[in-house]
Structure formats: structure tokens, C-alpha cells
KOLSE-64700 format. One record per residue (C-alpha): residue number from 0; residue in one letter; x, y, z. Coordinates in Angstrom, 1 decimal. Layout:
residues N
(NUM,a,(X,Y,Z))
...
end
This chain:
residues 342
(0,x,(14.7,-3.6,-14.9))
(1,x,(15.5,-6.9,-16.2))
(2,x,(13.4,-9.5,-18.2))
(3,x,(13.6,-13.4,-17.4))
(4,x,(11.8,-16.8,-18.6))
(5,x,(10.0,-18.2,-15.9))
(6,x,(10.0,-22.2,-16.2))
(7,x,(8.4,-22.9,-12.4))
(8,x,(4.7,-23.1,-12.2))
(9,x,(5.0,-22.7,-8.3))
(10,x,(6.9,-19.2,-8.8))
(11,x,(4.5,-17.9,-11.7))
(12,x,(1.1,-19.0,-9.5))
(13,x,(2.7,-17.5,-7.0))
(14,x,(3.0,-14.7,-8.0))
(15,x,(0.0,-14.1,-9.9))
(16,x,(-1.4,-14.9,-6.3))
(17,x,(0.0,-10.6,-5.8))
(18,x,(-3.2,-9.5,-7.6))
(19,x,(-6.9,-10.8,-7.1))
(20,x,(-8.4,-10.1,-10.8))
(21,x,(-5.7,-12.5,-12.5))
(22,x,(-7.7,-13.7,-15.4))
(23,x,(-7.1,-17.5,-16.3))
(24,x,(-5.9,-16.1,-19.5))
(25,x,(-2.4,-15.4,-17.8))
(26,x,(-3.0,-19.1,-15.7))
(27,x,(0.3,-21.4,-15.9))
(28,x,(-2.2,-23.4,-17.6))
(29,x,(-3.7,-21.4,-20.2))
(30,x,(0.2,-21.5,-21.5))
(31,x,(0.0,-25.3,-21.6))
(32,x,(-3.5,-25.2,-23.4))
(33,x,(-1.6,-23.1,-26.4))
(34,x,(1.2,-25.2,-26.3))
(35,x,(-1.0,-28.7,-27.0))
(36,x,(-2.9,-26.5,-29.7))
(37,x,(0.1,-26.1,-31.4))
(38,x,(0.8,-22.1,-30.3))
(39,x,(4.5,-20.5,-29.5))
(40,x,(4.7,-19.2,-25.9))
(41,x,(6.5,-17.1,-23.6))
(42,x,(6.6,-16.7,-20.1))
(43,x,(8.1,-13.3,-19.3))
(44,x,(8.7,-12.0,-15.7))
(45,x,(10.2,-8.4,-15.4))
(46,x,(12.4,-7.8,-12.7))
(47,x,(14.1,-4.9,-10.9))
(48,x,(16.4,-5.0,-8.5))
(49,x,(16.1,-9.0,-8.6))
(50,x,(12.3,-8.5,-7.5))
(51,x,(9.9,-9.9,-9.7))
(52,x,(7.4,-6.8,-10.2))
(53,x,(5.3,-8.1,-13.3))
(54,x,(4.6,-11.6,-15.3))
(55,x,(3.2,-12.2,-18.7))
(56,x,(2.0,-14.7,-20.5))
(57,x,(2.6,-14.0,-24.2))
(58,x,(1.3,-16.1,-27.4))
(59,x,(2.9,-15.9,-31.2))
(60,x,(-0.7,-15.9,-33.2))
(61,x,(-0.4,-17.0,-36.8))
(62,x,(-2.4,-15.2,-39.1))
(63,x,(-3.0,-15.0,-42.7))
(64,x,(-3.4,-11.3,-42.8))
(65,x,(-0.2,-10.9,-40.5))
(66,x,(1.3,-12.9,-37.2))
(67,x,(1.5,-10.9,-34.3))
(68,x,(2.3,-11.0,-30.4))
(69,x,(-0.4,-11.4,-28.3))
(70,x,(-0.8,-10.5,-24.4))
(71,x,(-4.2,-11.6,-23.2))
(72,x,(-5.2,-9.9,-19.7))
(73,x,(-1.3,-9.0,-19.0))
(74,x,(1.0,-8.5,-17.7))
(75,x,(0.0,-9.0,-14.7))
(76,x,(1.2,-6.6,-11.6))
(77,x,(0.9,-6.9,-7.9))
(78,x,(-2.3,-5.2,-6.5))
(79,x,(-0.7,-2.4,-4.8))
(80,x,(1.9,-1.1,-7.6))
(81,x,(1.3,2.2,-8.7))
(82,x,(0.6,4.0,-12.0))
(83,x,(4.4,4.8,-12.4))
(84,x,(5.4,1.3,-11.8))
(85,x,(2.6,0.2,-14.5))
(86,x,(4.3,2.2,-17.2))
(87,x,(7.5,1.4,-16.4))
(88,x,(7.4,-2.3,-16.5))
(89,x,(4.9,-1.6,-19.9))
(90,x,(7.4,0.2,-21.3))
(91,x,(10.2,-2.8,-20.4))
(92,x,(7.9,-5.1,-21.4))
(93,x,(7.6,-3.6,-25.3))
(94,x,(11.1,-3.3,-25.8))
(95,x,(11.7,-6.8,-25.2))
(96,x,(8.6,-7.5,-27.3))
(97,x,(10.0,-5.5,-30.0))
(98,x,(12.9,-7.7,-30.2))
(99,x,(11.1,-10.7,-30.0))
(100,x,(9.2,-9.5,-32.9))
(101,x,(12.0,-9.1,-35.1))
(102,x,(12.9,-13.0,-34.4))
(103,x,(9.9,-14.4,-34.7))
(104,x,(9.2,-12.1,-38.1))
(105,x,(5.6,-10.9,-37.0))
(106,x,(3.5,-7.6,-38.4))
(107,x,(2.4,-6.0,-34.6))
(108,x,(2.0,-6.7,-30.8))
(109,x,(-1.0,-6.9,-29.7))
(110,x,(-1.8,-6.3,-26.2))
(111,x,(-5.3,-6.7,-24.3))
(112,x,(-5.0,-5.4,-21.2))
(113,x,(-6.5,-6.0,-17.8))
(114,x,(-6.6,-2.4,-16.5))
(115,x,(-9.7,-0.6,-15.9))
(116,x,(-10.6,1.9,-18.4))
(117,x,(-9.9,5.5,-17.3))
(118,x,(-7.9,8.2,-18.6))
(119,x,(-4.5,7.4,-16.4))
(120,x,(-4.5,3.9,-17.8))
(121,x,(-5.3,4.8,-21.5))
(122,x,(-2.4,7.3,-21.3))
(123,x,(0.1,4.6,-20.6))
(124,x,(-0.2,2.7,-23.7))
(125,x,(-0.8,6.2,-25.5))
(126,x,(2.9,7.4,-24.4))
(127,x,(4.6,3.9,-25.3))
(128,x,(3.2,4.3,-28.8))
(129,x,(0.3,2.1,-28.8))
(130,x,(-3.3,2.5,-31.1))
(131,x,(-6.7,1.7,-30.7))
(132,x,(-6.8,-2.0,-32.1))
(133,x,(-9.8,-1.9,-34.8))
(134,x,(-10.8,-5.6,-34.3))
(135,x,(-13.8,-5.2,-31.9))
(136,x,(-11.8,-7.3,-29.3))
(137,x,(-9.7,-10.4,-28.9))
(138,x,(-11.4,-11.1,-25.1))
(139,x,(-14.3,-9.4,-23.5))
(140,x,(-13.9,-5.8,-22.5))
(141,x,(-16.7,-5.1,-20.8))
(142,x,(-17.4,-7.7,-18.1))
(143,x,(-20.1,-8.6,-16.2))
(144,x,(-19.0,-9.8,-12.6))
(145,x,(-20.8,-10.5,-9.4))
(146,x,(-19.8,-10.8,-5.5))
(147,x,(-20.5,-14.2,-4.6))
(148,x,(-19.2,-13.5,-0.7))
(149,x,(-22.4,-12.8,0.3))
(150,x,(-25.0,-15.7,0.9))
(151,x,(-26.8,-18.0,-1.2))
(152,x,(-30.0,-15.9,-0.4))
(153,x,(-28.7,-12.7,-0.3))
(154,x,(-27.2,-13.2,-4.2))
(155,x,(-30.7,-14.4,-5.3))
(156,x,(-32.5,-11.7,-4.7))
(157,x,(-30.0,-9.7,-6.6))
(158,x,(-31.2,-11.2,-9.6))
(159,x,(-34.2,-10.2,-11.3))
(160,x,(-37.5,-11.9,-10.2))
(161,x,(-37.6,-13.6,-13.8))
(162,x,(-34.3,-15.3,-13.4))
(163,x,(-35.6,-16.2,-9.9))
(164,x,(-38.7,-17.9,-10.8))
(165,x,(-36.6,-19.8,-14.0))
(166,x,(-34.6,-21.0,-12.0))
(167,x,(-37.1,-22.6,-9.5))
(168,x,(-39.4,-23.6,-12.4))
(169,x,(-36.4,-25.8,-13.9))
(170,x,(-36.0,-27.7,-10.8))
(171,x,(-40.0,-28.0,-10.6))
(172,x,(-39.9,-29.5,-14.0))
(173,x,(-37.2,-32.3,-13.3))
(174,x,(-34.0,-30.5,-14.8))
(175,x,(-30.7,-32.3,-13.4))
(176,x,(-27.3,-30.4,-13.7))
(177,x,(-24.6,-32.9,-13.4))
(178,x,(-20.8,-32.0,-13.7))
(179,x,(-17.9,-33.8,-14.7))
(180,x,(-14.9,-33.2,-16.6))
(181,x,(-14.1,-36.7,-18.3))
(182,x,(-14.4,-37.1,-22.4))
(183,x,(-18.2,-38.1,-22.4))
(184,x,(-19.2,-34.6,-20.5))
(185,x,(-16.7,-32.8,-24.0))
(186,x,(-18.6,-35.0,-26.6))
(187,x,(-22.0,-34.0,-24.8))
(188,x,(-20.7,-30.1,-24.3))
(189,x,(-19.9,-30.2,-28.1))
(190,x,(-22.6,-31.9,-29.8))
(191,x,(-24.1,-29.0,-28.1))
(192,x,(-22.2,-26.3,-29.4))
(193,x,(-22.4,-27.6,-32.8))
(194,x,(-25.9,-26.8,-32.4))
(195,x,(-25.6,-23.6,-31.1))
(196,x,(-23.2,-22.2,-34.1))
(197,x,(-25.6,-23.7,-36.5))
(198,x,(-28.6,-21.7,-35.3))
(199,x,(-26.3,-18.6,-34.3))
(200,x,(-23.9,-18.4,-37.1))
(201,x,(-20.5,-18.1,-35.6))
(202,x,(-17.3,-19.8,-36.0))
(203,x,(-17.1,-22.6,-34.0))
(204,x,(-13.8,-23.8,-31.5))
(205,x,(-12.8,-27.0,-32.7))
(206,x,(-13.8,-30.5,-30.7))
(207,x,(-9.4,-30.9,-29.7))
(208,x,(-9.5,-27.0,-29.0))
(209,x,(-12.2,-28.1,-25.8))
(210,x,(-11.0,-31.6,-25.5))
(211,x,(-7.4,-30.0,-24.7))
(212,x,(-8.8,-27.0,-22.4))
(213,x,(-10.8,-29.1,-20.3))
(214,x,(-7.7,-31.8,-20.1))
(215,x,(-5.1,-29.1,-19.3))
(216,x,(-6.8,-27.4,-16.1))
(217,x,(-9.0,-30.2,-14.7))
(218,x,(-5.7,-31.3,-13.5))
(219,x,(-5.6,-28.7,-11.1))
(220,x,(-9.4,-29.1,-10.0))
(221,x,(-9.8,-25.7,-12.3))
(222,x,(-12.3,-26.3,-14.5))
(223,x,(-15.6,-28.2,-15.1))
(224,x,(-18.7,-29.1,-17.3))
(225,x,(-22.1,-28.4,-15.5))
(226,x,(-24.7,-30.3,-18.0))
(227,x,(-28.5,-29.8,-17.9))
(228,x,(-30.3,-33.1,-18.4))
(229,x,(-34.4,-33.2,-19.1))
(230,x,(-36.6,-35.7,-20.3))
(231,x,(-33.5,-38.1,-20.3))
(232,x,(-31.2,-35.9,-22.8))
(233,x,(-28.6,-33.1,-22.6))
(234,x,(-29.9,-29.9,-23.0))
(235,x,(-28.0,-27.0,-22.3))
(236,x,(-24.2,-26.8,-21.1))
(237,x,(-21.4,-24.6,-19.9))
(238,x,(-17.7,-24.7,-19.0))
(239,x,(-16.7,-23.1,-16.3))
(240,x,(-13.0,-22.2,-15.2))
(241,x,(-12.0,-21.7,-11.5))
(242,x,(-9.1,-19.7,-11.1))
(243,x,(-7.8,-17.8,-8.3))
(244,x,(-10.7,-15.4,-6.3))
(245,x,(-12.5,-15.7,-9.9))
(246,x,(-14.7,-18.3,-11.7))
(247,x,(-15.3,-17.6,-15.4))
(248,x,(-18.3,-18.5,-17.0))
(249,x,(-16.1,-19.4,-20.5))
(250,x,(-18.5,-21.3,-22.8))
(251,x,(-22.2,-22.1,-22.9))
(252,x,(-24.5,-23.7,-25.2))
(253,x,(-28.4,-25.1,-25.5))
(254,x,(-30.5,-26.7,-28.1))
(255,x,(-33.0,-24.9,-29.7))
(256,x,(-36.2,-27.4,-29.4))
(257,x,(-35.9,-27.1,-25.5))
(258,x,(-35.5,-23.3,-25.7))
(259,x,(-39.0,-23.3,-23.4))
(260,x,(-37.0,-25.5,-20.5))
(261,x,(-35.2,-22.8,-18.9))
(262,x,(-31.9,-25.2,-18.2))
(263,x,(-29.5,-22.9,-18.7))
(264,x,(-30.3,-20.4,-15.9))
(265,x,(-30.2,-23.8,-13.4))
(266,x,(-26.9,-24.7,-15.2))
(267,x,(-25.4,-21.4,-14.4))
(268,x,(-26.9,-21.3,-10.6))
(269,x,(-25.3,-24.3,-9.9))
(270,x,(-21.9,-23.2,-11.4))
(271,x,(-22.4,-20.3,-9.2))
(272,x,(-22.9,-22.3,-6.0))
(273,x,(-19.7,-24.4,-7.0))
(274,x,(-17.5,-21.4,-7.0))
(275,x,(-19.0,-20.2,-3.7))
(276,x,(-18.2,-23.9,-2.3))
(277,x,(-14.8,-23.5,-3.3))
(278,x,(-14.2,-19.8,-1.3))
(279,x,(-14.4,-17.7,-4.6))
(280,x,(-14.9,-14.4,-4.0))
(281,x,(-16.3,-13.2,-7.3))
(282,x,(-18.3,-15.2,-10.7))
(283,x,(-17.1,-13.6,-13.9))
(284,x,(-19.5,-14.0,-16.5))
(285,x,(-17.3,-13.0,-19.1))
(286,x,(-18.4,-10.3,-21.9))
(287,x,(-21.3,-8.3,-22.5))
(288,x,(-22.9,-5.6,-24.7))
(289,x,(-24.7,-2.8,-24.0))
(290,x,(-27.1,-0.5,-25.7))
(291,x,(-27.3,-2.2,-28.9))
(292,x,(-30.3,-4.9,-29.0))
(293,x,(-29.3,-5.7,-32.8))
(294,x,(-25.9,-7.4,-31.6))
(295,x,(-25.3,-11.2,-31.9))
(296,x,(-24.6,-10.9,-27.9))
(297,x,(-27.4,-8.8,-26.8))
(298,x,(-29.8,-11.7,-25.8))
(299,x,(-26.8,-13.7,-24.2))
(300,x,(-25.5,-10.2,-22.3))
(301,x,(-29.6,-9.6,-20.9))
(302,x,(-29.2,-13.3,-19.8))
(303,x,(-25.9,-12.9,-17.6))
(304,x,(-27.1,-9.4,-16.3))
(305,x,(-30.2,-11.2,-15.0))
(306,x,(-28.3,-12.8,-12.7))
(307,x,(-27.2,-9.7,-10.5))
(308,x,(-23.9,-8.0,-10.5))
(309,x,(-21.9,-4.9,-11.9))
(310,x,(-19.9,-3.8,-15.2))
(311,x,(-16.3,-3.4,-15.2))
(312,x,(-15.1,-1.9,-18.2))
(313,x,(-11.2,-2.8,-19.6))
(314,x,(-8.8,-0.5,-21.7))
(315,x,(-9.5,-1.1,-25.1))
(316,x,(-7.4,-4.3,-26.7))
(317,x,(-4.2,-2.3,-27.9))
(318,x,(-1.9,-2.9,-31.0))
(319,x,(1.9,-1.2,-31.5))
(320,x,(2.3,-1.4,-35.4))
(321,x,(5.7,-2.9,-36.8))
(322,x,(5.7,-3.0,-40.6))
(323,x,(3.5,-1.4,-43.4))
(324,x,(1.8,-5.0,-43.7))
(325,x,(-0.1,-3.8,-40.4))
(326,x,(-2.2,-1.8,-42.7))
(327,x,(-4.0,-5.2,-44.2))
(328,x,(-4.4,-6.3,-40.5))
(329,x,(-6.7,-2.9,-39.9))
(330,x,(-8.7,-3.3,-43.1))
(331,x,(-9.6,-6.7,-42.8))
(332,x,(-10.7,-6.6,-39.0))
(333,x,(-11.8,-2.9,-39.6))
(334,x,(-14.3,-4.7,-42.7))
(335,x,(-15.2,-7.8,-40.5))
(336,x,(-16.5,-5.5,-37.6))
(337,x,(-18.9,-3.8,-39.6))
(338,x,(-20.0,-6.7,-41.0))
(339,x,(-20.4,-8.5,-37.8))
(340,x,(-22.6,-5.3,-36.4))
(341,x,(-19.9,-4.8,-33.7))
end
């Protein structure tokens, strides 16, 4: 096996064409989002026998507490290619991490991986030499997705009756969803957020960290704000992405003092009927948690689970210590977990 740069868009969406659950997180795109926010990239295809088996899309993230590679959903293999073939390109795909580690002077690799969790897969990244990460994740692990190929009526009654009748009551009462991508639907979308980390307490992206996402992949007719309006204001929002057979439900907010207008659940119906108007196969509401109601996400995971579907549940994000400073990585994501009540 050999490891290349890829610099052609057509040959890495090609490519990433070979397997139906590409996340947009390994998207041609997502690497030009990183690169206007200032992030060092690599584009890395592995090749044996001058057949491209595997891409990845890998980031250089800058960290007080140590910088480290990072591979988000990746790499990415064909559909058909077996568990042997998984590990081997893994394997190829470390080594040439490793060095790239040593040039770019950074603590650990971090890998989040989009294989299913099961024994077989865990064992992969067990034999390369790979740990448990102890952040809680970088990207969702347990996903909540839902078949869109069936029809519009079939998929509602999927959902539970209360989602059913909130989202009929929101057209009752007037709710509009409009959807645009230009700057006045990100000033809108953000005004919005602001509000949402105020009353939820998080830390928030910043306004050029939207601005630039929503820039960088409406150029491909990938992405899109769907924005409730009531009363003659903006109430609730979200930001879908359309990539591949997938469409990811990617950010969402709402303003408390219209918390009784259920514009949200319209917001997110119509973002599912786009993705069905476009042919997508499947609407990826991103991640959920289960079995713990005192979680920050347990209301927002009861929400997306209303609307019908099934859990898929990813390997565990993966880290390959390279220095002894690795150790203040652990502590200080180990600490921030249990202080977050992840």
C-alpha cells in the first residue's frame, strides 16, 4: 500500500460516492470550511496496487492542553471491503499519521471512526495500539437516523402521535418555514443561537465559524437554513447539510418566549421533505443520549426520536498516545466530562 495527496475534488467525491454512510465530515467541502477557519489539512488517499482503497480527510487541531491529529468519520472505505482490508489500510493509515505527527510536533492522533460498534471493529483499533479517548466524544456516537424512502405518509405515522399533532398545530397557528442560504438567513440563525447558549449554557460556534460553513457548501446546493417565522419574527432555526444519500440535521436553535409555538418540529418536517425532494435516502439527526434524563441533550435527543427512526451506534472516538504530555490531554477531558454530566 501506498499513501498519496488527493488535490481533485472530482476524484475524492468520487470516490466517497463507493460508500453510502459518507458523513459530510469527510466532504471535499468540510476540508475547505477548516481551511477558511484557519485549520491545517490533509487529504490522504491509500492506495494498493495503484487502486485507491480508502480516503481521509485529516485536520491538525490546536490545543492548549496538546495539538493532535484528528480524523472525523474516516477514513472512508468502499461499501463492500472487508474486515481485513479495514485493518489493513488502518494500519497504513497510522504509520503515515505517525510521521506526520512528528512534523507537525503534536501530543496524539485522534481518530473518530465511522464503523459500527461491535466487537470485530473495536478489535481493529485495539491491535493497531489505539485507547478509549476519555473526552465524551468529538462527533455524535450514537445517531439517530431515519429512512426517508418511504412516503410522506408512511414516515408520519412513524412518529409519535405528539410530534404529529405539533406539527399540524404549527401550521394551524400561521408558522412559515422559509429557507435560504444568503447572510440575512446566518445573522437570523445566529441571533438565535446566541439565545439558545445563553439559556443552555454551552459554548457557542462563533458568527465566521457559520458564516464560512454555510458559504463553503451552499456552493454545491449542500446545505441550507430552514427558518420558522410567527407573529412576524424568527423563531426557531436549523442548518441542515445535504450530502450524499444523507441529510444531517447539524445545528438548531429557538427562543425561549415562543417555547409554546411548536416551530421547531415544522422546521425540521420541512427539512425532512427537502431531503426527500432531493432523492435522499436517509435524514441523520445527528447525536443523541439515552437513559440519562439529567443530560444537557436528553430533552433535545426525546425531540429527534419523536420523529421516527433507529439508533446506530459508532466505535467509540479513538486516541493513539505519542508523548507523556498525552497524560494532561486525559485529565483535563477526563475532569470536563464529569463536570459536564456526560
Amino acid at each position: 500500500m501506498k499513501i498519496e495527496e488527493i488535490t481533485n475534488k472530482i476524484q475524492w467525491e468520487d470516490f466517497t460516492e463507493k460508500n453510502k454512510e459518507t458523513s459530510f465530515l469527510q466532504s471535499w467541502n468540510w476540508g475547505e470550511f477548516n481551511k477558511v477557519t484557519g485549520e491545517k489539512i490533509w487529504r490522504i488517499g491509500i492506495f494498493e496496487d495503484n487502486n485507491l482503497e480508502a480516503v481521509s480527510l485529516v485536520l491538525k487541531v490546536k490545543a492548549r492542553r496538546g495539538s493532535f491529529l484528528f480524523v472525523p468519520y474516516g477514513p472512508v472505505y468502499p461499501d463492500n471491503l472487508d474486515i481485513n482490508q479495514k485493518e489493513k489500510v488502518l494500519r497504513e493509515l497510522t504509520v503515515f499519521l505517525k510521521d506526520l505527527a512528528k512534523k507537525e510536533k503534536v501530543v496524539f492522533i485522534r481518530i473518530s471512526s465511522p464503523l459500527e460498534k461491535n466487537e470485530e471493529n473495536l478489535e481493529i483499533f485495539k491491535k493497531i495500539g489505539f485507547r478509549d479517548a476519555p473526552i465524551h466524544m468529538m462527533h455524535p456516537e450514537i445517531t439517530w437516523l431515519l429512512d426517508i424512502t418511504k412516503s410522506e405518509e408512511e414516515i408520519m405515522k412513524g412518529m409519535r402521535k405528539t410530534h404529529r399533532n405539533l406539527i399540524r398545530r404549527a401550521e394551524k397557528e400561521g408558522v412559515e418555514i422559509l429557507q435560504g442560504t444568503d447572510e440575512e438567513d446566518v445573522k437570523i440563525f445566529y441571533d438565535i443561537h446566541m439565545e439558545t447558549v445563553k439559556r443552555h449554557k454551552f459554548i457557542p460556534f462563533s458568527f465566521n465559524y457559520i458564516k464560512s460553513e454555510i458559504e463553503i457548501f451552499r456552493k454545491d446546493d449542500q446545505i441550507s437554513v430552514f427558518s420558522a417565522k410567527y407573529d412576524n419574527k424568527r423563531i426557531s432555526s436549523a442548518i441542515i447539510v445535504f450530502y450524499k444519500d444523507q441529510a444531517f440535521y447539524h445545528h438548531g436553535s429557538s427562543r425561549s418566549e415562543y417555547n409554546k409555538i411548536p416551530a421547531s418540529y415544522l422546521a425540521l418536517w420541512k427539512g425532512i421533505l427537502e431531503a426527500k425532494k432531493r432523492g435522499i435516502k436517509t435524514f441523520n439527526f445527528y447525536g443523541i443520549v439515552e437513559d440519562k434524563p439529567k443530560h444537557p441533550w436528553y430533552g433535545l435527543s426525546q425531540f429527534k426520536k419523536g420523529f421516527g427512526g433507529y439508533k446506530k451506534e459508532l466505535v467509540h472516538c479513538q486516541d493513539l498516545p505519542l508523548s507523556k504530555k498525552y497524560l494532561i490531554t486525559y485529565m483535563v477531558e477526563t475532569i470536563r466530562k464529569i463536570k459536564r454530566g456526560y
